[in-house]
N, C-alpha and C positions, 0 to 999 in steps of 0.2 A: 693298954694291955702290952704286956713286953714282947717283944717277937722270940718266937722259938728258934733257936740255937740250929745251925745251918744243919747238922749233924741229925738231927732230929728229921729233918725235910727229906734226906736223901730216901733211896728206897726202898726196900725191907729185903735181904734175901735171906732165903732158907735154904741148907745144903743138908740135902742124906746119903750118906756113905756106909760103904761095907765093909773099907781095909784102911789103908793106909794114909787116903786122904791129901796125894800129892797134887792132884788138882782142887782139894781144900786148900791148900798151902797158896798156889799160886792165887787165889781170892783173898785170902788173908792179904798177901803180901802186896797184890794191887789194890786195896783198898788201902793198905797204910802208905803205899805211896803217891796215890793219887788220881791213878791212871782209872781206878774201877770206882765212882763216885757213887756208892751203898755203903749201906749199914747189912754187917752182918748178925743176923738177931738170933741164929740155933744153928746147931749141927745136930742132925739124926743120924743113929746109926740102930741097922737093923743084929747089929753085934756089938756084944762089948769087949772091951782088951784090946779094939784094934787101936793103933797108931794113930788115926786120923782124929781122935777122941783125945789123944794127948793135945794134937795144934789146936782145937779148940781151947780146952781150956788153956793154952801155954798163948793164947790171945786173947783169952779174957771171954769167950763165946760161951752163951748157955749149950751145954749138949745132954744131950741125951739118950738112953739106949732103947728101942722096941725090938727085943727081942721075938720074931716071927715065930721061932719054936716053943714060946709060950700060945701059941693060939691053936685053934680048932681047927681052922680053915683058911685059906688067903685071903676070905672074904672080909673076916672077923681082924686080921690085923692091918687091910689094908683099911676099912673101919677105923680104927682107933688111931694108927697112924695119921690117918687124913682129921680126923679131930684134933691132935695134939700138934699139925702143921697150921691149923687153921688157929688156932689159940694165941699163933703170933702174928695173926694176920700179914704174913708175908706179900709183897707185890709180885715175887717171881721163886718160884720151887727148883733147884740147881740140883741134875739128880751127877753127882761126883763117885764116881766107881758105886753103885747103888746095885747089888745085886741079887735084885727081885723083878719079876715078873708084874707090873700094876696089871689088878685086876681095869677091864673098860671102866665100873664104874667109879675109880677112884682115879682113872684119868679125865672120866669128861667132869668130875669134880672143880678139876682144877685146869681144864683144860684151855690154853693160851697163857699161862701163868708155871708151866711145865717145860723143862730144857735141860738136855742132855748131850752127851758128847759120845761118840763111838767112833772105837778103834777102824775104820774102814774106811772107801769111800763110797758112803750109801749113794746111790742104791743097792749097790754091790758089797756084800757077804753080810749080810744081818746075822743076828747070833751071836755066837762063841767062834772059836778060834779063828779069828780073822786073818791074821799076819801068818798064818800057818798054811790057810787056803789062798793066800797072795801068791805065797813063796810058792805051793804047790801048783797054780794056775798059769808061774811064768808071766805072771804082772811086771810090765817095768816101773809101775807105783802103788804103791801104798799111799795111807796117810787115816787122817779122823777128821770126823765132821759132826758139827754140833748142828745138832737139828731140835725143832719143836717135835713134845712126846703126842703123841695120837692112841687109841687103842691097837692099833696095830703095831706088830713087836719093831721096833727103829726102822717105822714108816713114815715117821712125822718128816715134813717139810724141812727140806734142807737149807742152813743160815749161812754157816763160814766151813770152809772145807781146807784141809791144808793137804799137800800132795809131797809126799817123801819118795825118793826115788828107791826103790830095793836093787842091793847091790847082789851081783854074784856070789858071794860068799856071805849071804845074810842068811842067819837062824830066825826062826819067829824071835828069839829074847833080843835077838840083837836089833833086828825089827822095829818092834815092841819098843825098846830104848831112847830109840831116835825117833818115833813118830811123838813119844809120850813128851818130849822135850817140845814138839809145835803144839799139842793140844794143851800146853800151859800157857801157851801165845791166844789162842785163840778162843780158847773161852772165856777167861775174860775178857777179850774185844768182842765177843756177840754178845756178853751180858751187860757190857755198858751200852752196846746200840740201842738195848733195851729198856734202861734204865734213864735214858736219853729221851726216851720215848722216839726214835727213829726206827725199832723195830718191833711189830706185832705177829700175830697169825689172824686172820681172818681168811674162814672159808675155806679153810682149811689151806690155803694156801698163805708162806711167810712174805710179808712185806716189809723192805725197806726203804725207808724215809718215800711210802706212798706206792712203791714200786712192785712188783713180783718178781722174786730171785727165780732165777734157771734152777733145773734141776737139782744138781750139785750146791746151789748156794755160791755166794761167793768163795772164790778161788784165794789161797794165802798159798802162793807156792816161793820159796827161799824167802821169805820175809817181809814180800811184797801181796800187796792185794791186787788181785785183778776183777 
């Protein structure tokens, strides 16, 4: 029997997005250079015409659109959704600027197999306007952290956190600008731990290579991990 092609071996990821798709970009571009060893096998987007639907195709990726305001209910497209992720039997669901609410039962669907990034440093400002409740709170940091998704809204167990310093004269865009520049860093480094099989979630707590992360997850502050 011939051995399957190395390419074939690596491990399945599936990415849904809502816009633009700049941390789609950084997957693409670590996987073509080496650093993210997966196979990119779809891009979902719950919209179409965004941007992030061009880099798929402008890399060759199936994508696709599930338009949510075609449905009934969130229950009904996160249904169909979760059917049409499952179809590619992905190893790991990469949710990249994805902006929907999962219903619980289309997280414990796929739950351990679920991984997202947010603009904060969870545990602190889940939701919406993060870098605007930073600035307003007199934070001397900011940053994002990709953490494993849970039913609870960016409650899931924190992986890799990066810490951006907010300066005195920062706007949330300006904010925003420079934190989105680490979260191209660091998610693909939590999604290769993964892919490595050096990181799970069990028990609801994220372990790596055997261990349980602190709170925060590991620390990426200037470049460096701590």
């Amino acid at each position: 029997m011939t051995e399957q092609p190395a390419a074939e071996k690596k491990p399945r990821l599936l990415v849904l997005i809502s816009g633009g798709g700049s941390n789609l970009q950084s997957f693409i571009d670590a996987c073509g250079n080496g650093s993210l060893q997966a196979q990119l096998v779809a891009v979902i987007s719950n919209r179409a015409g965004v941007k992030g639907l061009d880099r798929a195709a402008a890399a060759g990726i199936p994508n696709i659109v599930v338009d949510h305001r075609a449905f009934d209910s969130r229950d009904g497209f996160d249904q169909s959704l979760g059917d049409i992720i499952e179809s590619f039997a992905p190893d790991l669901v990469v949710l990249a600027g994805f902006m929907r609410i999962l219903t619980p039962e289309f997280v414990n669907r796929f739950l351990g197999k679920l991984i997202n990034i947010h603009p904060s440093l969870l545990p602190a400002y889940p939701g919406l306007h993060t870098h605007q409740r930073a600035i307003d709170a007199g934070d001397k940091q900011a940053g994002a952290t990709v953490h494993f998704v849970t039913p609870e809204l960016d409650g899931g167990p924190s992986v890799l956190q990066a810490q951006v310093p907010v300066l005195p004269d920062d706007s949330s865009d300006t904010l925003a600008q420079r934190v989105l520049g680490f979260e191209h860093s660091i998610y693909p480094t939590a999604v290769q731990w993964f892919c490595e099989g050096r990181l799970r979630m069990e028990n609801g707590v994220a372990l790596l290579d055997g261990q349980a992360l602190p709170e925060n997850g590991v620390i990426f502050s200037d470049g460096a991990e701590q």
